[in-house]
Structures are given as C-alpha cells and as structure tokens.
C-alpha positions as CSV (number, residue, x, y, z in Angstrom):
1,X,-15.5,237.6,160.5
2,X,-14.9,235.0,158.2
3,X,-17.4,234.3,155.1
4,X,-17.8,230.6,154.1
5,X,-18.7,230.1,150.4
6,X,-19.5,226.1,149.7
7,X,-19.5,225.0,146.1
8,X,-21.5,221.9,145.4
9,X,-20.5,220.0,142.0
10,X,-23.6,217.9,140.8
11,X,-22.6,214.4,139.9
12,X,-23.9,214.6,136.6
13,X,-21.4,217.3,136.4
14,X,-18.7,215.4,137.0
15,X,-18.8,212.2,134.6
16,X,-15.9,212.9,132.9
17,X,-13.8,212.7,136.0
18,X,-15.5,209.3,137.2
19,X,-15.5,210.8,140.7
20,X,-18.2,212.1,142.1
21,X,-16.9,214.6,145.0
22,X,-17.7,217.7,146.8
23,X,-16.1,220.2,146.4
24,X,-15.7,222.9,149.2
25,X,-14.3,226.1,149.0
26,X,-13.7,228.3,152.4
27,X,-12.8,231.5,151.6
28,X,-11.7,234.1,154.7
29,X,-12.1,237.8,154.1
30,X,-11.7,240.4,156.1
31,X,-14.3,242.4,157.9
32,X,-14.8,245.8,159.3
33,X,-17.8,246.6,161.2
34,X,-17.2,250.0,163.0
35,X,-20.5,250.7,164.4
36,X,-21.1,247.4,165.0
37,X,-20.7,245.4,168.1
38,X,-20.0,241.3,168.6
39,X,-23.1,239.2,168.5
40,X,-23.7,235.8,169.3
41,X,-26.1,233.9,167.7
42,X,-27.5,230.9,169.7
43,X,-27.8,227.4,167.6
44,X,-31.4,226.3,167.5
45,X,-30.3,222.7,168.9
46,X,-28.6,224.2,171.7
47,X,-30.1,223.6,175.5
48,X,-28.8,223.7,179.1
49,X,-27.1,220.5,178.7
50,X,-25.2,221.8,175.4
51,X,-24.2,224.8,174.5
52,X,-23.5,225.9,171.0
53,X,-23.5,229.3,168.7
54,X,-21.8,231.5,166.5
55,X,-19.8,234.8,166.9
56,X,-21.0,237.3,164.4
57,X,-20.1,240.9,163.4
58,X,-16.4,240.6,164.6
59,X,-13.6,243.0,163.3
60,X,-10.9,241.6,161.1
61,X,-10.7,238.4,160.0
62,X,-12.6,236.5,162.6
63,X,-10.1,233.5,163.6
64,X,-9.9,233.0,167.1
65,X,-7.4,231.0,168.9
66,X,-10.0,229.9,171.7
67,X,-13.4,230.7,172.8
68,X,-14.3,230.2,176.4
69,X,-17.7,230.5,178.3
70,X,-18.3,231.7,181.8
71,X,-21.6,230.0,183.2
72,X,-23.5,232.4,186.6
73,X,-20.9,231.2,189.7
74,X,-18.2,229.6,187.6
75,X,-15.3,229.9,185.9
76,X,-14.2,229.6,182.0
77,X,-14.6,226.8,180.4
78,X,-13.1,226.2,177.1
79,X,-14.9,226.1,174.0
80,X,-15.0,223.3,170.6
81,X,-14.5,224.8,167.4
82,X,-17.2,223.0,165.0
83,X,-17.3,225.1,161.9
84,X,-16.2,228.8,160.3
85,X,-17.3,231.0,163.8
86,X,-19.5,228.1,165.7
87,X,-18.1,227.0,168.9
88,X,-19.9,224.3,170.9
89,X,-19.9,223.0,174.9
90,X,-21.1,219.7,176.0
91,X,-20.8,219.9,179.6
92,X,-22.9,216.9,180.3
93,X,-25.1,219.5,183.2
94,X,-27.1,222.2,182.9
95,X,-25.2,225.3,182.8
96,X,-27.1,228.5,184.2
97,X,-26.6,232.2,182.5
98,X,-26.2,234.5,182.4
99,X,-22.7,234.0,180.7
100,X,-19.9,235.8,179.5
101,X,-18.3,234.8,177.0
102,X,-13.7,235.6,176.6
103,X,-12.6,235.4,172.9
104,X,-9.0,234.9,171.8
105,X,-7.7,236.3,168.5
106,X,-5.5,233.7,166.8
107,X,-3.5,236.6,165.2
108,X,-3.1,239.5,167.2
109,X,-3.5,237.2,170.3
110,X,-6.2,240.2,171.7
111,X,-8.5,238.7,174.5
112,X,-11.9,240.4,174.4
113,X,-14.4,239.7,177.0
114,X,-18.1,240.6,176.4
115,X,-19.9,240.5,180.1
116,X,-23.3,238.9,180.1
117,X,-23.8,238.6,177.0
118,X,-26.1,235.6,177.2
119,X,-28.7,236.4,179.6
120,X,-30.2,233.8,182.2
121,X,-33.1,233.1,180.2
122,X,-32.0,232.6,176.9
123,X,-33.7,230.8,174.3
124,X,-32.5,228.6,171.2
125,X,-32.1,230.8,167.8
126,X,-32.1,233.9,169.4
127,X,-29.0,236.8,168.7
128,X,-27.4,238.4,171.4
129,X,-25.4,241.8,170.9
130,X,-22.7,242.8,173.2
131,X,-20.9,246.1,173.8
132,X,-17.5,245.2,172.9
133,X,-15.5,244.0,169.3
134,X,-11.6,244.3,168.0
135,X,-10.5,247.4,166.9
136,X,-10.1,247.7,163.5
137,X,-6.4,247.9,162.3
138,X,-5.3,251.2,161.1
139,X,-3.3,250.7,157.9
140,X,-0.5,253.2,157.8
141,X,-0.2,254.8,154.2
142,X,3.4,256.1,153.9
143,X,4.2,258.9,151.7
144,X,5.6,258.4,148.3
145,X,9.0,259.0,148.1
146,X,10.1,261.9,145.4
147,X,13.9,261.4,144.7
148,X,15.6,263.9,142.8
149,X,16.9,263.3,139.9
150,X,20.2,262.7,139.2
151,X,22.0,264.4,136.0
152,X,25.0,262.4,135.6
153,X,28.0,264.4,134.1
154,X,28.5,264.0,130.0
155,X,32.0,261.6,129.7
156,X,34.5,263.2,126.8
157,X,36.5,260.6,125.6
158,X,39.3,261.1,123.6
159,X,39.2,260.1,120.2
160,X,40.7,257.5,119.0
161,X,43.3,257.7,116.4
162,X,44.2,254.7,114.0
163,X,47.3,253.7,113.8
164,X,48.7,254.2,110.0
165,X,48.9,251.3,107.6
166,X,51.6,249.0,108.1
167,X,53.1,247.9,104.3
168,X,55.6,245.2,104.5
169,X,58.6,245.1,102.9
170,X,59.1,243.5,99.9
171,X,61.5,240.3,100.6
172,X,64.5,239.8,97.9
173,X,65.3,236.4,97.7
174,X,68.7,235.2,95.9
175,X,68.2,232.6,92.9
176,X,69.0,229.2,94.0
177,X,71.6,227.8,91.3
178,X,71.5,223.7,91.2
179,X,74.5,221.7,89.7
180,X,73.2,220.0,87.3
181,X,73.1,216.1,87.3
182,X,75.4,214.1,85.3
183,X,74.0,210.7,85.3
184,X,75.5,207.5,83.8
185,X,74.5,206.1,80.5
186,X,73.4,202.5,81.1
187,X,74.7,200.0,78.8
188,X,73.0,197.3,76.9
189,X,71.9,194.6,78.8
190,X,72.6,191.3,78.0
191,X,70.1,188.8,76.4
192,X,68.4,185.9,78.7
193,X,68.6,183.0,77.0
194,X,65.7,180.6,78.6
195,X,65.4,176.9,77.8
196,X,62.0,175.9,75.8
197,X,59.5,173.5,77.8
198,X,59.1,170.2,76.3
199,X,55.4,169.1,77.6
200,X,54.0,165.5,77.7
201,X,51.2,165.2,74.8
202,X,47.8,164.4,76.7
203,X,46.3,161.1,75.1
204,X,42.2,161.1,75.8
C-alpha cells in the first residue's frame, strides 16, 4: 500500500524565493498486513453512472499495473488511475454489482482477483473487505560467512651486506715544463713630426 504525505508551503513562507509554489512530496513505503485482507473503499461521489474508489490494506508496496472491474453479466473493464490507490470508471451507463474486481501488480506482475467484492447494493462511502491480498515477500537472510583465517608464512630475507668502501687512487701527474719565451726588445720609435695649424683670426 502506498502512503501519500503532501507538504503544503504557505506563501508567506516562501517570500524569499518570489515563487509561491506547492510543494508535494509522495513518498511509497512498503506495507505488510498479514491478517489483513484487500478492502475497497467506495468514493462518496461515486454512483451507477461512475465508478470510483480506493484499494486499501494491500501487501507490499501497493503499485498496480492495472485495475479492472467486472460489473453482474459482463466482462472486465479497465480501470483509470486518478491518485496514489484510487482508480475511477466512467462508463457513461449504469453498471449493476455485484462486481469483482482483478488487480495487477506492477512489480511482481501477480493478478489477484477478489470475487464480489462490491455487492449489488452498494452505497457511496462505504468499505468493502475481501478475502484475498499478495503474499508478503519472504526476505531470505543468508548466513554470515566465517572465513578462516589465513596465517601467511614469516619471509627470511637475507641480509644484505654493503659492499666495502671504494678509495680511489691517488693520480700522479708529471710537472709540465714550458720553454720559456724569448721575446724581442722593441726599439725606439721614431718621433712624428706634425705641421702646426695656422687659423684665420675671427674679426666681430
């Protein structure tokens, strides 16, 4: 069976946002009812021209796949999902009971039919209890698994030796003996012997 939980945000709540918005929240549980049996509970607007209610009570999570009626003398006739477990039927006639009513699981795709479960006179509001719901899913709890521990075998490494110091060798070099250089004396140069400038005399 699925629970519906609607939160309603207040305007004035919200005038930081500058939206004012609904906010719904659906949230889908699941649901065991072992001693229980499926119920339907007829909607209060509902008559023999329209057909609407709600499937109560229902083992696991309460999503069907479809939801079909059977009217006295006829066959199934598929069902309109409205809300969270409310199916509706607007056959345009009047439909006589007593009806039975074929449910579809949408996940285990289990068809469960509860036989007259709406009787011929039936009246608007009223709750209806059948004889028949899902099972409810066994949940297999496996055993822990105990491994033995496992003692891993100490490694013995050999130790390692270092090798021994390395000294290098001392390195003899032979004296490098350089002629020495002779070089020239260089001689006297001659005197330069420039001619004096003889410059115009500037009359202001």
């Amino acid at each position: 069976m699925v629970n519906e939980k609607v939160l309603v945000v207040q305007p004035e709540d919200l005038q930081s946002t500058k939206m004012a918005r609904v906010v719904g929240h659906v949230m889908s549980v699941f649901c065991e009812h072992p001693n229980s049996k499926i119920a339907i509970h007829i909607d209060p607007g509902a008559n023999p021209y329209y057909m609407s209610f709600a499937v109560k009570f229902v083992n696991g999570d309460g999503n069907f796949e479809c939801v079909e009626v059977k009217p006295a003398g006829e066959t199934y006739i598929k069902m309109e999902a409205m809300r969270s477990a409310v199916w509706k039927l607007n056959a345009g006639r009047a439909l006589k009971g007593p009806f039975d009513v074929r449910l579809t699981s949408a996940v285990t795709k289990t068809v469960l039919v509860a036989k007259c479960v709406i009787p011929e006179k039936w009246s608007p509001g009223a709750i209806y209890h059948s004889h028949v719901n899902f099972a409810v899913p066994k949940f297999v709890h496996k055993k822990p698994v105990h491994k033995k521990p496992v003692h891993h075998k100490p490694i013995h490494r050999k130790p390692i030796h270092h090798h021994k110091p390395i000294h290098p060798k001392p390195i003899h070099r032979k004296p490098i003996h350089r002629k020495p250089i002779h070089r020239k004396p260089i001689h006297h140069r001659k005197p330069i012997h420039r001619k004096p400038i003889h410059r115009k005399p500037i009359h202001h």
